[in-house]
C-alpha positions as CSV (number, residue, x, y, z in Angstrom):
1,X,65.5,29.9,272.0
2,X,65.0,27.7,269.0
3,X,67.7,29.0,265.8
4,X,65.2,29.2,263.2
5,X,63.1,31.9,265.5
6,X,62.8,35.3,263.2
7,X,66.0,36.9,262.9
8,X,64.6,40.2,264.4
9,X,64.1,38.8,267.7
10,X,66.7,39.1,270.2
11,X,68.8,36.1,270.6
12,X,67.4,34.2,267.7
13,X,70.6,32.6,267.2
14,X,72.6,29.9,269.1
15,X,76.6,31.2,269.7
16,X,77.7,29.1,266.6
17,X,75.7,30.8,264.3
18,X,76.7,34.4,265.7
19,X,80.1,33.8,265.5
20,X,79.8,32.1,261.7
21,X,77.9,35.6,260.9
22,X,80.4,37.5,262.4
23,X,82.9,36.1,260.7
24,X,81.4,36.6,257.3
25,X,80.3,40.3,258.3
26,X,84.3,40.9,259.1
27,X,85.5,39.1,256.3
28,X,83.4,41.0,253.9
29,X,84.2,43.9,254.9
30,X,87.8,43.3,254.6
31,X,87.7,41.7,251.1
32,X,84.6,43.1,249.4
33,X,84.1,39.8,247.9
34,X,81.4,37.3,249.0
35,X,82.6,35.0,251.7
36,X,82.9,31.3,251.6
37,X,82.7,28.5,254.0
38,X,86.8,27.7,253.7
39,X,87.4,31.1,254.0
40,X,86.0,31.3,257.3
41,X,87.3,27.8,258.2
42,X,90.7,28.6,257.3
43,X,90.5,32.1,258.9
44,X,88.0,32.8,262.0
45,X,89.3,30.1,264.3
46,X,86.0,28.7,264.8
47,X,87.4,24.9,264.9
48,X,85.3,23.3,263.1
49,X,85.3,21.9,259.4
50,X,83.9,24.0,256.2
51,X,81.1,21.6,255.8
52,X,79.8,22.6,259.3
53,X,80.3,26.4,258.4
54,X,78.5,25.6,255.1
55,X,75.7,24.4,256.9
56,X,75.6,27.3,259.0
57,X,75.7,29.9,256.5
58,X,72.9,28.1,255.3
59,X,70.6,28.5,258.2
60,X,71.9,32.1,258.5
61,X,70.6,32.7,254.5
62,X,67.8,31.0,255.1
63,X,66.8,32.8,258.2
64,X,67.3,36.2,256.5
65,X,71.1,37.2,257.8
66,X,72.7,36.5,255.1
67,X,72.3,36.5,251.1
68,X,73.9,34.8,248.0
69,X,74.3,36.7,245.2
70,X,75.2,33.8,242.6
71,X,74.5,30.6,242.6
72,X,78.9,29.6,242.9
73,X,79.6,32.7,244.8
74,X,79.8,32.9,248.7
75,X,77.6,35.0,250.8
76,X,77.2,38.1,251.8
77,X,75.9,40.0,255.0
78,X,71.7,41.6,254.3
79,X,70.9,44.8,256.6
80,X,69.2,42.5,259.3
81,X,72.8,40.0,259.2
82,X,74.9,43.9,259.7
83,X,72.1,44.8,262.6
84,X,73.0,41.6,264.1
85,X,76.5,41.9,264.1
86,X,76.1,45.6,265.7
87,X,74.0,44.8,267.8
88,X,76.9,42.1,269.5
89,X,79.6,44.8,269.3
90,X,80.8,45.7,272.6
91,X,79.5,49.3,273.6
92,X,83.0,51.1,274.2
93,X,85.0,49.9,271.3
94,X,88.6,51.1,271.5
95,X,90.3,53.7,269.0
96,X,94.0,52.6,267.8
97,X,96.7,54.1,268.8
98,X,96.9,56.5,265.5
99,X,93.4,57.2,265.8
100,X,93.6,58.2,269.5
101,X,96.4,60.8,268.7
102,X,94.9,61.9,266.0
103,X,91.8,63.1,267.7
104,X,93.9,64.3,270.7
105,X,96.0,66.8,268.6
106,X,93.1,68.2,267.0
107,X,90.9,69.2,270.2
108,X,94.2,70.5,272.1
109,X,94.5,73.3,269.2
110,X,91.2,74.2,269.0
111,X,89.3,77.4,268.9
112,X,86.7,78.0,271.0
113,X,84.5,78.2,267.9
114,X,82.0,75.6,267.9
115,X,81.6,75.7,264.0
116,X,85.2,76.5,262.6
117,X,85.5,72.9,265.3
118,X,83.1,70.7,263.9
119,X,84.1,72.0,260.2
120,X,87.8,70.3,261.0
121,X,85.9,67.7,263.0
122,X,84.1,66.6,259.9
123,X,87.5,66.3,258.1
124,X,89.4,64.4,261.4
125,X,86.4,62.0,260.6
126,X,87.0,61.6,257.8
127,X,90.6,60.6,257.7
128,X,90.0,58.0,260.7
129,X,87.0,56.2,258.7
130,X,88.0,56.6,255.2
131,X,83.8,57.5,254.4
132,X,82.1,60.7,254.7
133,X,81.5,62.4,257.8
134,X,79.0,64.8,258.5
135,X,77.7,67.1,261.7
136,X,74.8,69.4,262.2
137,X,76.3,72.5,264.4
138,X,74.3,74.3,266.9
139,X,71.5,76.5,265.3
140,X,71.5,80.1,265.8
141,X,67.5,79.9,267.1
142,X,68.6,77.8,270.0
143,X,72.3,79.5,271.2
144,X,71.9,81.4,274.2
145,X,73.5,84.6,273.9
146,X,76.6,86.0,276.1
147,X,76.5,89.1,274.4
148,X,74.7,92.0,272.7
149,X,76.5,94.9,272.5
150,X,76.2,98.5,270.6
151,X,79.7,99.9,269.7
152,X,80.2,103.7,268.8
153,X,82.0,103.8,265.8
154,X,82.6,107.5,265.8
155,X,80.6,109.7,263.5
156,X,77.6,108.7,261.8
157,X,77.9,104.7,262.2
158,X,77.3,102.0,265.3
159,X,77.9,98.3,264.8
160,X,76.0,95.7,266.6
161,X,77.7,92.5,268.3
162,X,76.1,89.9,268.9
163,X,78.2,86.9,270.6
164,X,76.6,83.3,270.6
165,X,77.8,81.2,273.7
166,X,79.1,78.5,271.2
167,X,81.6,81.0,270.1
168,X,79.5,82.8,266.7
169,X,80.1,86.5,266.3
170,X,77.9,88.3,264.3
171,X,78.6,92.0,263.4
172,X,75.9,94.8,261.4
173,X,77.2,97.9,260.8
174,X,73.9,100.4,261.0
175,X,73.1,104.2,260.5
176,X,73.2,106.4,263.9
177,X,70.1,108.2,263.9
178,X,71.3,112.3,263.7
179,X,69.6,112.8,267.0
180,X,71.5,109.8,269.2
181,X,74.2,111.6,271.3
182,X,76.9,109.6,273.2
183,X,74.2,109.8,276.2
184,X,71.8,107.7,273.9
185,X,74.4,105.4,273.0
186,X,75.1,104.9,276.7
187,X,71.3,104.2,277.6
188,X,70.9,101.9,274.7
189,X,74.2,99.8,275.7
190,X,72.9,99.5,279.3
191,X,69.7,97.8,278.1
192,X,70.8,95.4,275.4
193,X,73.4,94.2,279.1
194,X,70.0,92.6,279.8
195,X,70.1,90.1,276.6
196,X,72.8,87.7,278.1
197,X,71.4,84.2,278.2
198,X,68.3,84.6,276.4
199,X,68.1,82.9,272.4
200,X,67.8,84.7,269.4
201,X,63.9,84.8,269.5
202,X,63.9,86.1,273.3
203,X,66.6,88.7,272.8
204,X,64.4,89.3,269.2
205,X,61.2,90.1,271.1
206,X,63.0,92.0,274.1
207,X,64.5,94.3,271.4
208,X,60.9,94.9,269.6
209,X,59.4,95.3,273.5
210,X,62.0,98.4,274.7
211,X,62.0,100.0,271.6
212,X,58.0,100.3,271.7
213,X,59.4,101.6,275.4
214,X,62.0,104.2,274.2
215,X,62.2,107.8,273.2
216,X,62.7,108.4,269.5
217,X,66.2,107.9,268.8
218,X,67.1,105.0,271.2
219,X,63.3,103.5,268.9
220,X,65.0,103.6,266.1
221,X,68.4,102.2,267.4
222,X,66.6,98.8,269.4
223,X,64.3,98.3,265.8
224,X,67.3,98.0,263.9
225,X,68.7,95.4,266.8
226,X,65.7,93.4,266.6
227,X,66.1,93.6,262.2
228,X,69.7,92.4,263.0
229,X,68.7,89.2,265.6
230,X,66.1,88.3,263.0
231,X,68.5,88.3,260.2
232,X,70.8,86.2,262.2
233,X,68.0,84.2,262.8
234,X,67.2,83.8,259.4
235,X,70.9,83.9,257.0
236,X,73.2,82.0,256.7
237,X,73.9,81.0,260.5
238,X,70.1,78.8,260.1
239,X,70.4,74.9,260.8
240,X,72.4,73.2,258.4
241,X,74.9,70.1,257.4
242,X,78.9,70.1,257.2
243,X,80.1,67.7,255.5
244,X,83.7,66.2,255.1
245,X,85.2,64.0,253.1
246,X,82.8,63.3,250.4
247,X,85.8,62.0,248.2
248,X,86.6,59.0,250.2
249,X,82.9,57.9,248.8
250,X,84.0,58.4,245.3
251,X,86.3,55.6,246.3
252,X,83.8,53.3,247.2
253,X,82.3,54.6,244.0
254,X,83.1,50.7,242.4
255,X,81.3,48.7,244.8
256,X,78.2,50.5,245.2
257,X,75.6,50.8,241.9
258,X,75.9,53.6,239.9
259,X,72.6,54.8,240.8
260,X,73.0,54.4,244.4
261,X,76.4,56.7,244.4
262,X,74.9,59.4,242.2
263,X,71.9,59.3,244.9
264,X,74.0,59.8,247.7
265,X,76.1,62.7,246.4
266,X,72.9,64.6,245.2
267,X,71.9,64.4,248.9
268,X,74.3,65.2,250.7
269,X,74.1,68.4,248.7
270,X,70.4,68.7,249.8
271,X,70.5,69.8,253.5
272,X,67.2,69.6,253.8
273,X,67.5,65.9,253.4
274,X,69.9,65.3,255.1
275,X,68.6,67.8,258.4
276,X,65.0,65.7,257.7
277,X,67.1,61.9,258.1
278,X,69.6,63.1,261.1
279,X,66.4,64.0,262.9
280,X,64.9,60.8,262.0
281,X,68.0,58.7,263.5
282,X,68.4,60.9,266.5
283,X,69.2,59.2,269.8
284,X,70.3,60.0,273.4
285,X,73.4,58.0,272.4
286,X,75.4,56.6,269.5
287,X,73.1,55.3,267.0
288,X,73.2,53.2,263.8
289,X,71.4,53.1,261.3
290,X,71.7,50.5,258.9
291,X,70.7,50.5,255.1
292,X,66.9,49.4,254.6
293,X,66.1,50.9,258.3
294,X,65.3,53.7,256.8
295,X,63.8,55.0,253.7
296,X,66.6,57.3,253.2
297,X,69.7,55.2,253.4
298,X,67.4,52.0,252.0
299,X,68.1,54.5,248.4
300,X,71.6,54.7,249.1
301,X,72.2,51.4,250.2
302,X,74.1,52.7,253.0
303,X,74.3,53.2,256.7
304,X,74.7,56.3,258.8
305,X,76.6,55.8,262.3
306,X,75.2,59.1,264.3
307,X,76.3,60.9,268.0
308,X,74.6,63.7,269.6
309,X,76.8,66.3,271.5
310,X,76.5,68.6,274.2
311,X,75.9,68.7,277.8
312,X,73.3,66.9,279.8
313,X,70.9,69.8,280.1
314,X,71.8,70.5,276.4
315,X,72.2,68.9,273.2
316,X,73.8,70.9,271.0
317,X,74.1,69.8,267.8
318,X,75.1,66.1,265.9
319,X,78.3,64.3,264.6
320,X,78.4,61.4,262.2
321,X,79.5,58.9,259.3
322,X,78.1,57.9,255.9
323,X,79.2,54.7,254.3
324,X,78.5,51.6,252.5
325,X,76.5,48.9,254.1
326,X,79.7,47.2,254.0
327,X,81.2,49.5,256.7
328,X,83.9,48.9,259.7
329,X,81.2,49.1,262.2
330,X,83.7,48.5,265.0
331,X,86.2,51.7,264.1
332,X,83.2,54.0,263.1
333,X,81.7,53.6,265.8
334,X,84.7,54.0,268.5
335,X,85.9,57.1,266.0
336,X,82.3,58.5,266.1
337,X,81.8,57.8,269.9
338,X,85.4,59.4,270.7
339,X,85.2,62.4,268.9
340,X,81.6,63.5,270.0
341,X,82.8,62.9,273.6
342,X,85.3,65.8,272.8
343,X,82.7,67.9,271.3
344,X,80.7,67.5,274.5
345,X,83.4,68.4,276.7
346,X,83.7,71.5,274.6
347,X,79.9,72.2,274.8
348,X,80.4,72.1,278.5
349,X,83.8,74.5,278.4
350,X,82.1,76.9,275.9
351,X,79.0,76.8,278.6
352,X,81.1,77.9,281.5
């Protein structure tokens, strides 16, 4: 296929070229300074002279990969020139050694608490990638349950248990109706046994269904059940966004605009935003999504490197990076990759 086809197209470029734009991309990264042709020469390898890179890097501006940001500077990579490179990354990219023990000590003294995990997850992240990391735990709507249980307190109090199968415990203490005898108790326990496995909303609507089934006391019991799935439901356990490491942007606070950096902080303080573009970038595998590509990081001027995690017949929630355009595709994406792999296999353990 001819070189000057559109760069969107796949395999619009002749090996030359690729290897010219990943030398720039890698170069770029490392320095932060626009690239030249005897950089490259001196450095990729290539084996050819400057005046043939020069003309390369040419056709590669030309044809939309890369850019030139003054008229005696070098060039730099555009989204579609970082796509490309990604897009000729081999798909099981390798941790180091430091990074491979670092994610191997954190997962062999973890709790079997999904969201305590990821909340140290975002922070292991973090410290491999040196950018922000962020992860969308399970939601409380969609966590089967393994347990709802009524405990007598003694006296005039019961406390309700509710156990998620990802490892949340909620607890609500309420009032024990005057006419609820340890037989009551007994006759409620036995019925909420029935909730195990059902979500939120099932185990919601169960608890509205026997109570409009029940004598008086055990009524009043099974309502207040129901009022404590639906405030589960609906507090502080809804869908949201951990995020880790916010600092290390602050870093990168001198080679992004101004603008752009005061953007990003304001939303990753916005969960709704950030729920809305996680969705948006959602894949059945590693995905990465790369400044302009979407609306969202186009404002930023940064890319988002995203995993889901779970098991096969479930996905249970979403682990990732933010960064500068200017990003170490290659380590993000094995660190990324890696760690969501662990998350899975403690999905599955947390399942059994």
């Amino acid at each position: 296929m001819s070189d000057h086809s559109a760069p969107s197209q796949p395999g619009a470029l002749g090996e030359r070229k690729l290897a010219v734009l990943r030398a720039v991309v890698e170069e770029y990264v490392r320095s932060g300074e626009p690239v030249g042709s005897e950089t490259i020469a001196e450095r990729s390898g290539l084996g050819v002279s400057s005046a043939t890179i020069r003309n390369e890097m040419a056709a590669l501006e030309e044809l939309g990969y890369l850019s030139h940001p003054h008229p005696s500077a070098g060039r730099i990579p555009t989204d579609v020139g970082y796509r490309r490179y990604v897009d000729t990354l081999p798909a099981g990219g390798r941790l180091r050694d430091a990074q491979r023990k670092a994610v191997s000590a954190f997962f062999d003294e973890t709790v079997l608490d999904l969201e305590d995990v990821l909340r140290g997850t975002t922070q292991l992240l973090s410290r491999m990638t040196q950018y922000a990391a962020v992860a969308v735990p399970p939601g409380p709507v969609d966590e089967a349950l393994l347990r709802v249980e009524l405990i007598d307190l003694g006296g005039a109090a019961l406390m309700i248990l509710v156990v998620g199968q990802h490892g949340r415990v909620d607890k609500r203490m309420i009032d024990r109706p005057d006419r609820l005898d340890a037989q009551g108790v007994t006759a409620v326990e036995k019925r909420l046994r029935a909730f195990s496995g059902l979500t939120l909303p099932d185990a919601q609507a169960r608890a509205l269904q026997l109570a409009a089934e029940s004598p008086g006391a055990e009524r009043r019991v099974l309502g207040d059940v129901a009022e404590a799935l639906r405030e589960i439901q609906m507090g502080e356990g809804a869908e949201h966004v951990l995020v880790g490491g916010v600092a290390n942007l602050a870093d990168d606070a001198a080679k992004w605009r101004a603008d752009t950096i005061r953007r990003l902080f304001e939303a990753l303080e916005r969960e709704t935003e950030m729920l809305k573009l996680l969705r948006d970038v959602a894949a059945g595998d590693l995905a990465v999504t790369i400044g302009g590509e979407h609306p969202t990081t186009g404002g930023w001027d940064a890319s988002l490197v995203t995993a889901p995690f779970g098991t096969v017949e479930n996905q249970v929630g979403t682990i990732g990076i933010v960064g500068p355009t200017r990003m170490d595709y290659l380590s993000v994406m094995a660190s990324v990759r890696a760690v969501a792999k662990r998350l899975s296999d403690l999905a599955a353990e947390l399942e059994q």
